[in-house]
C-alpha positions as CSV (number, residue, x, y, z in Angstrom):
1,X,-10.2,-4.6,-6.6
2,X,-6.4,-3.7,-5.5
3,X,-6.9,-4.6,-2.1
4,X,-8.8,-7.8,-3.1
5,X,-5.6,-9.0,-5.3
6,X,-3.2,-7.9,-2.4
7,X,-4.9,-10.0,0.1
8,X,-5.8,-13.0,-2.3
9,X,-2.6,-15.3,-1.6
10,X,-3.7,-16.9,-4.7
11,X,-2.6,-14.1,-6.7
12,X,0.6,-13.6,-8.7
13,X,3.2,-11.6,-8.6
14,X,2.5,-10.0,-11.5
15,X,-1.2,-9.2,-10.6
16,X,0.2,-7.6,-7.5
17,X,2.2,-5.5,-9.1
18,X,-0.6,-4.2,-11.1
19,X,-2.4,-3.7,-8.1
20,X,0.2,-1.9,-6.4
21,X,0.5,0.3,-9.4
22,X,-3.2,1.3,-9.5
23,X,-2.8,2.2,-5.9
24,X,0.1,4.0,-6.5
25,X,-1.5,6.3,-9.4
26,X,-4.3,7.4,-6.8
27,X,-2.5,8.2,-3.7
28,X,-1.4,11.6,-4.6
29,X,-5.0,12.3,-3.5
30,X,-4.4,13.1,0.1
31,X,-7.9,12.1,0.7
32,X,-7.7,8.8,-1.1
33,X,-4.7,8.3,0.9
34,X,-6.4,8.6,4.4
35,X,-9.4,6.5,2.5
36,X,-7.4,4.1,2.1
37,X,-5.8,3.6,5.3
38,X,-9.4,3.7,7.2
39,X,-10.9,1.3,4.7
40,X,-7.9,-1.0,6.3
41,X,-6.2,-0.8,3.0
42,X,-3.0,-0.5,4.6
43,X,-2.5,-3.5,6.3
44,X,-1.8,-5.1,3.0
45,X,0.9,-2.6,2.0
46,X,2.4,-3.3,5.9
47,X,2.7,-6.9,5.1
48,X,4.0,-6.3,1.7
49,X,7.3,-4.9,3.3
50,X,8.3,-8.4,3.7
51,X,7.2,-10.1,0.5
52,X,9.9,-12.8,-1.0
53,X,9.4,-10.9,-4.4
54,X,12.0,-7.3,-4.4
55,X,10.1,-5.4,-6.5
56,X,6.6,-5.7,-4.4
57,X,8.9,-4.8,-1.4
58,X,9.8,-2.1,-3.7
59,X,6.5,-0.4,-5.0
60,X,5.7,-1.3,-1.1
61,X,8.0,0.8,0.6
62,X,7.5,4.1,-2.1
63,X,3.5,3.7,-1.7
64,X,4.1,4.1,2.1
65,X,6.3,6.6,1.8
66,X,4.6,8.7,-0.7
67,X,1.2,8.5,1.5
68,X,2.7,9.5,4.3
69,X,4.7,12.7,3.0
70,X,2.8,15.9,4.4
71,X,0.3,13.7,5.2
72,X,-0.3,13.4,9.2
73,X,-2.8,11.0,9.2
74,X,-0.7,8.2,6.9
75,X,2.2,9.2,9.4
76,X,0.5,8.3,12.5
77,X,-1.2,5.3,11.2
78,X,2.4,3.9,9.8
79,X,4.6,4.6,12.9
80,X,1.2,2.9,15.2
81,X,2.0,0.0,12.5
82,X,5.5,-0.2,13.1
C-alpha cells in the first residue's frame, strides 16, 4: 500500500508521508529491507530525493540511509542507483 501511494502522483503530501513512515517502521528488518529493494520498492524512495516537498526529501534520505547501514545488499543497490 506504501509503494502504491508513493507512485500514485495523485497522492498528497501528507499521504506520502504516512507512507514513508510505515516504511520507515519496518525497515529495521534487514530482510524487509532487501524485500523491499527487489520488489522495486526503491525506486520510489530514489525519486523521492528530489521531491519539491523538504520533509519527503527528508524521511527520503534517512529511509535510505537507515536500509543501507550494515546492510550490503541496500548499499550496492543505492550506489548502482546513483
Amino acid at each position: 500500500m506504501a509503494i502504491f501511494i508513493l507512485e500514485n502522483q495523485e497522492s498528497t503530501v501528507a499521504d506520502k508521508v504516512k507512507a514513508l513512515h510505515i516504511i520507515r517502521e519496518s525497515i529495521d528488518d534487514i530482510d524487509f529491507a532487501n524485500s523491499f529493494v527487489n520488489a522495486g520498492g526503491s525506486v520510489y524512495l530514489v525519486q523521492n530525493l528530489n521531491h519539491i516537498d523538504c520533509e519527503i526529501r527528508i524521511l527520503t534520505a534517512y529511509i535510505i540511509a537507515e536500509m543501507s547501514q550494515n546492510n550490503p545488499v541496500c548499499q550496492k543497490h543505492f550506489v548502482d542507483a546513483k
